[in-house]
N, C-alpha and C positions, 0 to 999 in steps of 0.2 A: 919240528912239526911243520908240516903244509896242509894244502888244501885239495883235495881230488875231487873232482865234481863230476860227476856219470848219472847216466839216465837211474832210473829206480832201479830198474832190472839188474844194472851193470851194477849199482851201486850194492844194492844186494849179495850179488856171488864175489864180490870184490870184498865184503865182509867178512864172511864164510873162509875164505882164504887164510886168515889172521897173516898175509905175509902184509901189509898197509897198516899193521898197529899204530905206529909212530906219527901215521898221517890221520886227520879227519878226514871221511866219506862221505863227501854233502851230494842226496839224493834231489837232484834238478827237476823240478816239475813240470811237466806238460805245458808246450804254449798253447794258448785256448784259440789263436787264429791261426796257427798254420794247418795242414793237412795233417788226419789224421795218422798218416802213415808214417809221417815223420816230425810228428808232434813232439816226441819225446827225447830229439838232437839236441845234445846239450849247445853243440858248437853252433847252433843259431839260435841261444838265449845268454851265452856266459863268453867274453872271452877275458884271458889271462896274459897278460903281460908286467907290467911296470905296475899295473894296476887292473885289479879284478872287476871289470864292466861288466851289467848284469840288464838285462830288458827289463823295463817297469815289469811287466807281466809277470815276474818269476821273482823280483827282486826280494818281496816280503818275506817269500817262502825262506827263499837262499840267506838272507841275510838272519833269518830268525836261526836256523841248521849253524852259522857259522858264529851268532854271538853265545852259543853253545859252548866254545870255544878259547873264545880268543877277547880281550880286553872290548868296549866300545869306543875307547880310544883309536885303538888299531882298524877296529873298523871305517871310523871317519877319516884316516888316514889313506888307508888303500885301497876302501869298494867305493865304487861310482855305478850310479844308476844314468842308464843310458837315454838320450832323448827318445829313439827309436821304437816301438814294439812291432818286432817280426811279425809278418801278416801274408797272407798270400793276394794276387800269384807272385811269381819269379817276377824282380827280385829284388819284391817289397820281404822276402824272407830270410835274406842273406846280410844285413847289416853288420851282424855281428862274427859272419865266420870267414875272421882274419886270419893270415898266416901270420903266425908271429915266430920270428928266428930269433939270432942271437943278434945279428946285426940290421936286420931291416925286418920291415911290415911289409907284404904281398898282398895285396888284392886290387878288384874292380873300385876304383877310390870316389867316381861317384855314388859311388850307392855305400860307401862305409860310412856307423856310426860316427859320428861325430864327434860325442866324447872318446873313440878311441881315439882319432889322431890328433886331440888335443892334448892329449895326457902321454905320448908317445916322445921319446925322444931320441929314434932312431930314425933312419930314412927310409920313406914308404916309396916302394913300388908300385905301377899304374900296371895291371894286365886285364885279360877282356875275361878273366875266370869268376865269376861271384864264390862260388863253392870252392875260397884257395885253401882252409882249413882242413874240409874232408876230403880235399883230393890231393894231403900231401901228408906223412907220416914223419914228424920229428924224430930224426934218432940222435939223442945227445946235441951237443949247441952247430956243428957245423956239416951233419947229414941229415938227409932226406929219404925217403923211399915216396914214389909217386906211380898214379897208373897214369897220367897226364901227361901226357912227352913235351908238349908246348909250355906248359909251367916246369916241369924237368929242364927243359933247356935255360930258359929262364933264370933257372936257380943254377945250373951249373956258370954261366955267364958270370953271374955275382960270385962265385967260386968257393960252394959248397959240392960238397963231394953228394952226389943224385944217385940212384938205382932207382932203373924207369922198370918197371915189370906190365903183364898184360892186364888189360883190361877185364873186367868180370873177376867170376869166380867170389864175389863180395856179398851177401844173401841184403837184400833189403825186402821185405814183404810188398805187394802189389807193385815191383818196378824189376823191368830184367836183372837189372843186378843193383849194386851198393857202387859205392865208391874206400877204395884201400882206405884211405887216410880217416875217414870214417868210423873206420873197422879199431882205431885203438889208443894208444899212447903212451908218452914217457914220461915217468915217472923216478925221477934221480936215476941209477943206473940199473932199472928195469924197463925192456917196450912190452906192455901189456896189448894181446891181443884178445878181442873178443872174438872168440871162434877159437880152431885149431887148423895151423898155419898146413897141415900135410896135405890138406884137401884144394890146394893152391898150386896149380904148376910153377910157380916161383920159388915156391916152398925152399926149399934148399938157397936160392941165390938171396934171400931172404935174411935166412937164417945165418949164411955167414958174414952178409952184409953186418946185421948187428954184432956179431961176435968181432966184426974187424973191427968193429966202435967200442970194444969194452964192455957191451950192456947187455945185462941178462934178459932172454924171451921169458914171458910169462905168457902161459894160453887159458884162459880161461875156461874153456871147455875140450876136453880132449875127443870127443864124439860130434863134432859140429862142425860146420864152415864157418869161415870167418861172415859175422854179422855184422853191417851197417847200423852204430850206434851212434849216433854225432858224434863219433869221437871222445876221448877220456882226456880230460883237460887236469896242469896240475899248477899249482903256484908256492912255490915258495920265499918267496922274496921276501927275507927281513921275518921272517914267522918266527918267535922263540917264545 
């Protein structure tokens, strides 16, 4: 068993699926000081590494959904409530959306939570992106998918295999578009997207990009473009 944390919405049709039995669906609550339009990012309230970091603001709700779950032993063991609560503007609302790989942490490291790089114990990277989470799409421990070319290069340097695609094409309400990495996630060897991946001129290099990794696309809407949802975060580490 693991942990998948997605906004209400996502959390919802992510239900409805019954293909996630095996994992809990913890429904992320709205942060009350960001903008509403992107209030309901999970990847600027939750992030998942080594350990599951949670904004005070959100932390009651999430921790109540996961001792659901799982022992409260396990809890005091692997969730940490983070010093930070996301707030606006830019980029009092980015503390918590790190990139986390298989071997390094990615982000703007003045502005990162604190309990994340204390509880980390791989090597963080310093780049000038606040938003490295939604602007980079994990596929499996050593790809990437990004619309970011400057964090793409970045991460190909560190020597992950990158598919840079174009920009747009990502729905976010009241903003010209979303950001890819935003738009989804992996989930053991499924990349779930919110949207459907056809309505994407990458579409195809996309799609074989994951198929060269092993891992099965799941779209969650087949009538839709891909939606800017913070991102669908997952954790398994040590869950039994």
């Amino acid at each position: 068993m693991g942990f998948i944390f997605a906004s209400k919405t996502v959390a919802a049709k992510m239900a409805s699926l019954n293909l996630f039995s095996s994992h809990k669906i913890i429904a992320v609550p709205d942060g009350p000081l960001l903008d509403e339009r992107f209030a309901d990012h999970v990847d600027l309230k939750v992030f998942c590494d080594d350990k599951i970091i949670l904004s005070p603001d959100v932390a009651e709700e999430v921790i109540h959904q996961i001792r659901g779950a799982i022992s409260e032993s396990w809890i005091l063991s692997r969730v940490v409530i983070g010093d930070k609560t996301p707030q606006m503007p830019y980029p009092n609302d980015v503390p918590y959306n790190v990139l986390a790989l298989k071997q390094h942490l990615i982000h703007k490291l003045e502005i990162t939570e604190p309990q994340i790089l204390k509880h980390t114990h791989k090597p963080v990277v310093n780049v000038s992106q606040g938003y490295t989470r939604c602007s980079v799409l994990p596929v499996g421990e050593q790809a990437v998918i990004t619309d970011d070319a400057s964090l793409g290069d970045t991460l190909q340097k560190l020597g992950y295999d990158v598919l840079i695609i174009c920009k747009g094409h990502v729905q976010l309400a009241g903003f010209p578009y979303g950001l890819f990495g935003g738009s989804g996630g992996s989930i053991g060897n499924k990349v779930v997207m919110n949207g459907c991946l056809k309505f994407h001129p990458d579409a195809e290099r996309i799609k074989q990009f994951i198929l060269k990794h092993h891992k099965v696309l799941i779209e969650l809407d087949d009538q839709q473009p891909l939606i800017d949802c913070g991102s669908i975060l997952f954790y398994d580490e040590g869950v039994s």
